[in-house]
ChimeraX commands (.cxc) that place a marker at each C-alpha (Angstrom):
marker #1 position 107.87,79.05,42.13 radius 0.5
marker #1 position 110.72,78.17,39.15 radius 0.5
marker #1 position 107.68,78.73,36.85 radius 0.5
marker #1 position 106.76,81.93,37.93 radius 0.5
marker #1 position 110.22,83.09,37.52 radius 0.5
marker #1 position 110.69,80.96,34.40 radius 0.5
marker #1 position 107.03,82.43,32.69 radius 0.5
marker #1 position 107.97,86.40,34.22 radius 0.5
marker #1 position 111.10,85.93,32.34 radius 0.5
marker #1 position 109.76,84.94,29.08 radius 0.5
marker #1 position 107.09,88.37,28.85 radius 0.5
marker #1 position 109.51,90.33,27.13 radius 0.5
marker #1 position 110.12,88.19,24.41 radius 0.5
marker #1 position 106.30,87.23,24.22 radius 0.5
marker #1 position 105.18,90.98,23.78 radius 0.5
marker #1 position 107.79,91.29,21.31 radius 0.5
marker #1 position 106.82,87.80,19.53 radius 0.5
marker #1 position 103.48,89.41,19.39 radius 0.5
marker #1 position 103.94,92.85,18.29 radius 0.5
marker #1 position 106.12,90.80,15.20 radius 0.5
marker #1 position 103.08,88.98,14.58 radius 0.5
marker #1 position 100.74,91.32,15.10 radius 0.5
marker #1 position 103.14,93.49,12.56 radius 0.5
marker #1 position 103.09,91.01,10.15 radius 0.5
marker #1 position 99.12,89.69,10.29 radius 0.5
marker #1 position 97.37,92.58,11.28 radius 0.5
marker #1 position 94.13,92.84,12.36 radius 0.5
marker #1 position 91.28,90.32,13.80 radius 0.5
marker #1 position 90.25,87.34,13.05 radius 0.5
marker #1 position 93.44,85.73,13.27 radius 0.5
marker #1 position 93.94,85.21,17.08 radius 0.5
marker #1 position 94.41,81.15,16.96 radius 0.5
marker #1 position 96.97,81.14,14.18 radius 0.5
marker #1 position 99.11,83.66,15.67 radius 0.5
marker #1 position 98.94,81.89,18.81 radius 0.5
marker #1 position 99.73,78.61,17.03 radius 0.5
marker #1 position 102.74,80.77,15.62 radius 0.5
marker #1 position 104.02,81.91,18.86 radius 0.5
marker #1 position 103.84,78.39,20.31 radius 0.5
marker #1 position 105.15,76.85,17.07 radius 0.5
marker #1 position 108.09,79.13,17.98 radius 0.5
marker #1 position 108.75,78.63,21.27 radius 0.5
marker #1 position 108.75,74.73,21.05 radius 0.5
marker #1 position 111.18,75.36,17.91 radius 0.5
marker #1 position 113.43,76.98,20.10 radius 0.5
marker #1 position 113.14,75.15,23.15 radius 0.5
marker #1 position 110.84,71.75,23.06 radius 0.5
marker #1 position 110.61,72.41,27.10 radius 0.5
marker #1 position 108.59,74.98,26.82 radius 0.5
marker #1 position 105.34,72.65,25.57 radius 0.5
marker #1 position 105.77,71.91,29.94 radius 0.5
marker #1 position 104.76,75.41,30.47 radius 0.5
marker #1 position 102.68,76.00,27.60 radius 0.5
marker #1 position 99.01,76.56,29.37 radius 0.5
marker #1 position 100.46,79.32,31.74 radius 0.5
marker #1 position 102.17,80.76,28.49 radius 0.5
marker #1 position 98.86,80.48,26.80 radius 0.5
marker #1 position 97.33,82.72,29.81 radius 0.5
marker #1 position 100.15,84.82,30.13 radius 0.5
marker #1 position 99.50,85.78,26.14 radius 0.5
marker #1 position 95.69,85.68,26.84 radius 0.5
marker #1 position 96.11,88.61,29.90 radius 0.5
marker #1 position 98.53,90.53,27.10 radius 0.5
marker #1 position 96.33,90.15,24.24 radius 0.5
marker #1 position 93.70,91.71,26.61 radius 0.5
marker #1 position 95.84,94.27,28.08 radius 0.5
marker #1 position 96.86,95.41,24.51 radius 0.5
marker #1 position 92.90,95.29,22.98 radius 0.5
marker #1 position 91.49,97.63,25.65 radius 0.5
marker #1 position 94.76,100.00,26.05 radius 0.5
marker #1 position 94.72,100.25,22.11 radius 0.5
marker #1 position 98.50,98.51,21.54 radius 0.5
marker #1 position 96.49,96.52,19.01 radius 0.5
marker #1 position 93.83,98.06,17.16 radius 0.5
marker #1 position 91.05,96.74,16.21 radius 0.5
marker #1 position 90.36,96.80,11.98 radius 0.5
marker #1 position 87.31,98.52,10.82 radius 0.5
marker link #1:1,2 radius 0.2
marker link #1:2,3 radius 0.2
marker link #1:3,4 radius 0.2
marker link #1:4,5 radius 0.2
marker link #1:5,6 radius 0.2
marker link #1:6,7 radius 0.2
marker link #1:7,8 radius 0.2
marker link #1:8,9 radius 0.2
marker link #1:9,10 radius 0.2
marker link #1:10,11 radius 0.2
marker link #1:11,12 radius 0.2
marker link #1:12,13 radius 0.2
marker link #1:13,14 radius 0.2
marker link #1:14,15 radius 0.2
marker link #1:15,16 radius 0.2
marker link #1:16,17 radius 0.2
marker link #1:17,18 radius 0.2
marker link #1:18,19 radius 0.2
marker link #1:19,20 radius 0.2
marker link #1:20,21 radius 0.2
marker link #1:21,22 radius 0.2
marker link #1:22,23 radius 0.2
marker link #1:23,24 radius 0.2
marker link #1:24,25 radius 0.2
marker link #1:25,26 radius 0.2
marker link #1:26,27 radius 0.2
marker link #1:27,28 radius 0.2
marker link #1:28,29 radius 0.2
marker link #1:29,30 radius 0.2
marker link #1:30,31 radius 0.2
marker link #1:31,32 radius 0.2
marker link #1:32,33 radius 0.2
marker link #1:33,34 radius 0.2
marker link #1:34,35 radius 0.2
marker link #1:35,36 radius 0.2
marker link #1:36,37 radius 0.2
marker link #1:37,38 radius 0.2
marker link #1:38,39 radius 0.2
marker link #1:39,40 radius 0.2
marker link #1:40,41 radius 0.2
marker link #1:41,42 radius 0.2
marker link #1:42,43 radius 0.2
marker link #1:43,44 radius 0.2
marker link #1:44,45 radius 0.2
marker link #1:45,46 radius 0.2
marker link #1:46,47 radius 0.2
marker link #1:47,48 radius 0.2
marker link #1:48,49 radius 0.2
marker link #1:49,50 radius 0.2
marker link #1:50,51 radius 0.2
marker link #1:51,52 radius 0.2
marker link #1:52,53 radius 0.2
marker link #1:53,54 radius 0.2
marker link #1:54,55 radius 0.2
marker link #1:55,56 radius 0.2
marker link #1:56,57 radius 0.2
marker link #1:57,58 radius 0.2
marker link #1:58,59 radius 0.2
marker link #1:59,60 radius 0.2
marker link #1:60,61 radius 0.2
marker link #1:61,62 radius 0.2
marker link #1:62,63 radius 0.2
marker link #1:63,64 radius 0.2
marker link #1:64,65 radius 0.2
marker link #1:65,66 radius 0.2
marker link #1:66,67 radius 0.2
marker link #1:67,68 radius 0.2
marker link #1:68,69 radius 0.2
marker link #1:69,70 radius 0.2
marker link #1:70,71 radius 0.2
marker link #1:71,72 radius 0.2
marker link #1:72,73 radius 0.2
marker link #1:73,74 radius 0.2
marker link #1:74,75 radius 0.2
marker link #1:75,76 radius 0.2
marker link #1:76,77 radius 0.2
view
């Protein structure tokens, strides 16, 4: 259950990590290195968080979704 709470805790920073991103690289096409960015960051910040990384990599998966199909992220045309 500490990783539920632990991965619930870190969502607002994740959206926020990848609206930066997203800000910064926009568009498609570019999904793996912003997730290698986001992870690159949190294992800068805290090297613990490599032990959680595959729910973190869902977690951003199910957000990434979310945003695609609510229209948070556009899509480049």
């Amino acid at each position: 259950m500490n990783a539920v709470i632990i991965i619930l805790q870190l969502i607002p920073a994740l959206i926020a990590a990848m609206r930066a991103i997203e800000e910064a690289i926009p568009g498609t096409g570019k999904g793996e290195e912003k997730l290698a960015a986001i992870r690159g960051i949190l294992e800068a910040v805290d090297s613990g968080a490599s032990k959680y990384w595959p729910q973190i990599q869902s977690v951003i998966g199910v957000l990434v979704g979310l945003f695609n199909a609510t229209g948070v992220f556009k899509k480049s045309t």
